[in-house]
C-alpha positions in Angstrom: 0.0 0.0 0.0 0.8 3.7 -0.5 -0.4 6.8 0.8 0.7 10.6 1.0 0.6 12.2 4.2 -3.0 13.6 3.6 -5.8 13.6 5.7 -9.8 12.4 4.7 -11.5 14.7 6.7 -14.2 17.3 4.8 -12.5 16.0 1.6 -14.0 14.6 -1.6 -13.3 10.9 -1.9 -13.3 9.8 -4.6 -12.9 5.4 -5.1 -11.0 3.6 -8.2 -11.4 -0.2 -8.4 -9.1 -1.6 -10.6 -9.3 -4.9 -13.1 -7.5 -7.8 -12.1 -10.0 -10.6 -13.3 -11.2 -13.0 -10.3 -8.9 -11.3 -8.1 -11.4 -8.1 -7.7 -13.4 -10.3 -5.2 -10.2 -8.5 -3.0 -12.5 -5.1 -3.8 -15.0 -6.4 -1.8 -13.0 -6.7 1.4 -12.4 -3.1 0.6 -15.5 -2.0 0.6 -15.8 -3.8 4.2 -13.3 -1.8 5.6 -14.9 1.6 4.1 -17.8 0.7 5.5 -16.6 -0.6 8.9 -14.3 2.6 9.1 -17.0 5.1 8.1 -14.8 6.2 4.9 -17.2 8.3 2.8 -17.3 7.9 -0.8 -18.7 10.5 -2.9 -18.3 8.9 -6.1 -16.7 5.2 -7.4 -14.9 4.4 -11.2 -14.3 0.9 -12.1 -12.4 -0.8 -14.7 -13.1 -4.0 -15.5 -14.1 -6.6 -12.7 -14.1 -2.9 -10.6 -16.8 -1.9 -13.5 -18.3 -5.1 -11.9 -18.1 -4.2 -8.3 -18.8 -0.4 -8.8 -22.2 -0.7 -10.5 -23.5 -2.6 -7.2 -22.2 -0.4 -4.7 -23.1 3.0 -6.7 -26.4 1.3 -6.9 -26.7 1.1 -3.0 -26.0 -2.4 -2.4 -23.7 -3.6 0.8 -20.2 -5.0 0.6 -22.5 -8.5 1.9 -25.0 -8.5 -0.2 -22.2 -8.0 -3.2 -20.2 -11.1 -1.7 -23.5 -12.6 -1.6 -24.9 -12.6 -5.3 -21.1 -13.0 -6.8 -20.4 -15.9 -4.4 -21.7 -18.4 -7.3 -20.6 -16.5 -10.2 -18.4 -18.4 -12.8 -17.8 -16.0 -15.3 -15.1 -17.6 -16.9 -16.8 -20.9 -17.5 -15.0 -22.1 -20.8 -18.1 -24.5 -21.1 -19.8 -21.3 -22.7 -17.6 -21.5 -26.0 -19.0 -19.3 -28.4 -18.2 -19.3 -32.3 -17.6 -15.8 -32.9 -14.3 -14.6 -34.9 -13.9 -11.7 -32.0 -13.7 -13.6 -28.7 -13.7 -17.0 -26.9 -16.9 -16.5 -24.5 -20.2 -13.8 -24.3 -19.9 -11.9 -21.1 -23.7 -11.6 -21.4 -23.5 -13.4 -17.7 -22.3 -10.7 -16.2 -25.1 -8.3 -17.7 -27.3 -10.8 -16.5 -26.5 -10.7 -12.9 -26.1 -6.6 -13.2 -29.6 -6.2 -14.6 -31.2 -9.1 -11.9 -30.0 -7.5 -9.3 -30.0 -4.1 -10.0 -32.5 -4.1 -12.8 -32.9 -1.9 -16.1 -31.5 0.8 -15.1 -29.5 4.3 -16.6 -26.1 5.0 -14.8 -27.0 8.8 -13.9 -29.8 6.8 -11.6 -27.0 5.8 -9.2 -26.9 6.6 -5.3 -23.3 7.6 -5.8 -22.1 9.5 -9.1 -20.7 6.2 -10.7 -17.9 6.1 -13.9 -16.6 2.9 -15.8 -14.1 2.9 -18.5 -13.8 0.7 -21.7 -11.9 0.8 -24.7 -12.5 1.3 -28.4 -10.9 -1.4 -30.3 -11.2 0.4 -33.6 -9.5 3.5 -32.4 -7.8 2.7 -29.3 -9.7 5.4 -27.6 -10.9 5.3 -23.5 -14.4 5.3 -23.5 -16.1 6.7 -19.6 -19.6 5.8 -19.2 -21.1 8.2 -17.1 -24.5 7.8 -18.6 -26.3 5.3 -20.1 -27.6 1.3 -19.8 -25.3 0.0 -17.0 -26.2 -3.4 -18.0 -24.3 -2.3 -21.1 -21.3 -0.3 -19.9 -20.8 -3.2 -17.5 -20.3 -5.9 -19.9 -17.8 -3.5 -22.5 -15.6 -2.5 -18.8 -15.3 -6.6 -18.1 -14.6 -7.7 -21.7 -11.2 -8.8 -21.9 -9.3 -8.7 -25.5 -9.3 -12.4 -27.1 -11.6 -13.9 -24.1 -14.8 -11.7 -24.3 -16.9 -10.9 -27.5 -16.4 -7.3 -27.8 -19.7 -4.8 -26.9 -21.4 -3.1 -29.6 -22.4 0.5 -28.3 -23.5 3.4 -29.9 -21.9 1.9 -33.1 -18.5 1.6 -31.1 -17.3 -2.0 -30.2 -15.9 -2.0 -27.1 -13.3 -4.4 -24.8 -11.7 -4.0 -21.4 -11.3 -0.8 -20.4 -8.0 -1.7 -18.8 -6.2 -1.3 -21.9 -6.2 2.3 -21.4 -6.6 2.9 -17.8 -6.6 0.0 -15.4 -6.9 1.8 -12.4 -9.8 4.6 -13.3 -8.1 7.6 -11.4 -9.0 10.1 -14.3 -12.9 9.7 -14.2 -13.1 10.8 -10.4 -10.9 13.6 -11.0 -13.4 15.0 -13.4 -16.2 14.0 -11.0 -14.5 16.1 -8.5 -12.4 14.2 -6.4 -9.8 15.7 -3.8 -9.0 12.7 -2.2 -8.7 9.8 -3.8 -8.6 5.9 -2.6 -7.3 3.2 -6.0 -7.4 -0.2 -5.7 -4.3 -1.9 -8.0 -5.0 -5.7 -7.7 -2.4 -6.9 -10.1 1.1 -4.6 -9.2 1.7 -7.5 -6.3 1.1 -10.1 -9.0 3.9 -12.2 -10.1 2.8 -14.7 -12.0 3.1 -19.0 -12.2 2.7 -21.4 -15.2 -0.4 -21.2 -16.7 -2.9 -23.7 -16.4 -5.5 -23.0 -19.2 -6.0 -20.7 -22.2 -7.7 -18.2 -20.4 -4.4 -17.6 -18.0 -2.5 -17.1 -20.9 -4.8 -14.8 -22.5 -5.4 -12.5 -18.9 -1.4 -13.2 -18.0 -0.5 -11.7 -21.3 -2.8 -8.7 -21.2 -1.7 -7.6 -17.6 1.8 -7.6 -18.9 1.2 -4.7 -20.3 -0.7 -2.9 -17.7 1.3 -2.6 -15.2 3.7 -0.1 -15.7 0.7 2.2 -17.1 -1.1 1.6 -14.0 2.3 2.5 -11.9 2.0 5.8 -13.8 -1.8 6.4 -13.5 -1.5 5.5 -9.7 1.3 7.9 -8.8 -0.6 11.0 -7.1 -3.1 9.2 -5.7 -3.8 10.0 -1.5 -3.9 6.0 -1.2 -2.7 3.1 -3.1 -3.9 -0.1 -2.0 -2.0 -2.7 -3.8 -2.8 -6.3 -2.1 -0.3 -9.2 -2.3 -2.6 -11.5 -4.1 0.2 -13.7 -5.8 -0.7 -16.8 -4.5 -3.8 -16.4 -6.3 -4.7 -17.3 -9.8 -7.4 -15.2 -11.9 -9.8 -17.2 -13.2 -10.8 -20.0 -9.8 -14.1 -18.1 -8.1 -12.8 -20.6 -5.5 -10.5 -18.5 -3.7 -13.1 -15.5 -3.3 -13.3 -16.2 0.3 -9.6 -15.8 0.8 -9.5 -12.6 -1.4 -12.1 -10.8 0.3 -9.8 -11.4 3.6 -7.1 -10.2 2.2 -8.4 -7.0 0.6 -10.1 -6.5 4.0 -6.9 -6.3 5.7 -4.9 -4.6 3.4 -7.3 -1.7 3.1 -8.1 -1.4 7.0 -4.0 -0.4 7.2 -4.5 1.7 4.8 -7.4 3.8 5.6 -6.6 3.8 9.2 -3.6 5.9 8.5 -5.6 9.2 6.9 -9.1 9.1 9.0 
């Protein structure tokens, strides 16, 4: 972890919640913390499995009941081959479990001002949803290059969003944020033989994230970057653990600026 010797009190927080795969069950330990240390958040960005995360917690739901309805979630099934040129899998599960338990609903409806960030394929550009189906912005965020069928939006087809910004500090900035808390799930990652296709293909797309992400994360009033290297990304089996972990890391963390 990281922080700059700057305290929370009376200040905008702002909350980033990086990608990092199954490892972003760690952002709900987070969110424990925040909640258990009475850490305000005044508006969230996720990339990614943090687009994932975000869209419930914006949306007013508890770091439990989160845990809860992601506790059975296998998003990475490769059972759900699909035949498309563009991708491996649909991520349409994931819309699925946005719109079930959040239902059909526009971003700007949010509790908390919410942004997620995906990438244009075509152009390379970052794409911030701030508006919009969430259902939608959800599933472009999470859709990871070579695994996911890209997202078609507003004539746009979309992937991950942490090709461009892994660790969505920009968005909050614009949202106002003077104090801002990021979550970096994949600096402390060093990385074992692969066991399946879908390592290789997550494996070689972090590669090139992390020193963007070091950049991206460098002013930020607190990094939290969890040792998760034990942990691979694609076994919803070690959620349990995760969540533990995040938990702690981000309890030292926060402690140290309320």
């Amino acid at each position: 972890m990281k922080f700059r010797r700057k305290k929370i009190k009376n200040k905008k927080v702002g909350l980033a919640l990086g990608g990092g795969a199954v490892l972003g069950a760690a952002h709900i330990g987070v969110l424990r913390a925040i909640d258990e240390l009475n850490v305000p958040v005044h508006c969230i960005s996720g990339t990614s499995i943090g687009a994932f995360i975000s869209a419930f917690y914006a949306f007013g739901k508890t770091w439990e009941e989160i845990e809860e309805l992601t506790r059975d979630l296998n998003w990475l099934n490769l059972t759900g081959l699909s035949v498309s040129r563009l991708g491996l899998l649909s991520n349409k599960k994931l819309g699925d479990v946005i719109k079930k338990h959040i239902g059909d609903v526009d971003i700007e409806q949010a509790s908390i001002p919410v942004a997620m960030v995906a990438t244009d394929i075509t152009t390379g550009e970052k794409v911030v949803f701030t508006r919009g189906d969430v259902e939608k912005a959800v599933m472009a965020s999470t859709c990871i290059p070579g695994i996911f069928i890209p997202v078609e939006i507003d004539d746009r087809l979309l992937i991950d969003g942490g090709i461009v910004e892994n660790v969505p500090v920009s968005p909050l900035r614009k949202m106002g944020a003077d104090f801002i808390i990021s979550v970096d799930l994949i600096a402390e990652h060093p990385y074992k033989k692969p066991e399946n296709i879908v390592e290789v293909l997550i494996r070689s797309f972090d590669f090139t994230l992390k020193s963007a992400t070091k950049l991206q994360t460098e002013k930020v009033d607190v990094v939290i970057k969890p040792d998760l290297s034990r942990f691979n990304m694609v076994d919803m089996g070690q959620a349990d653990e995760l969540i533990k972990i995040g938990y702690s890391e981000a309890r030292k963390a926060l402690k140290k600026v309320i």
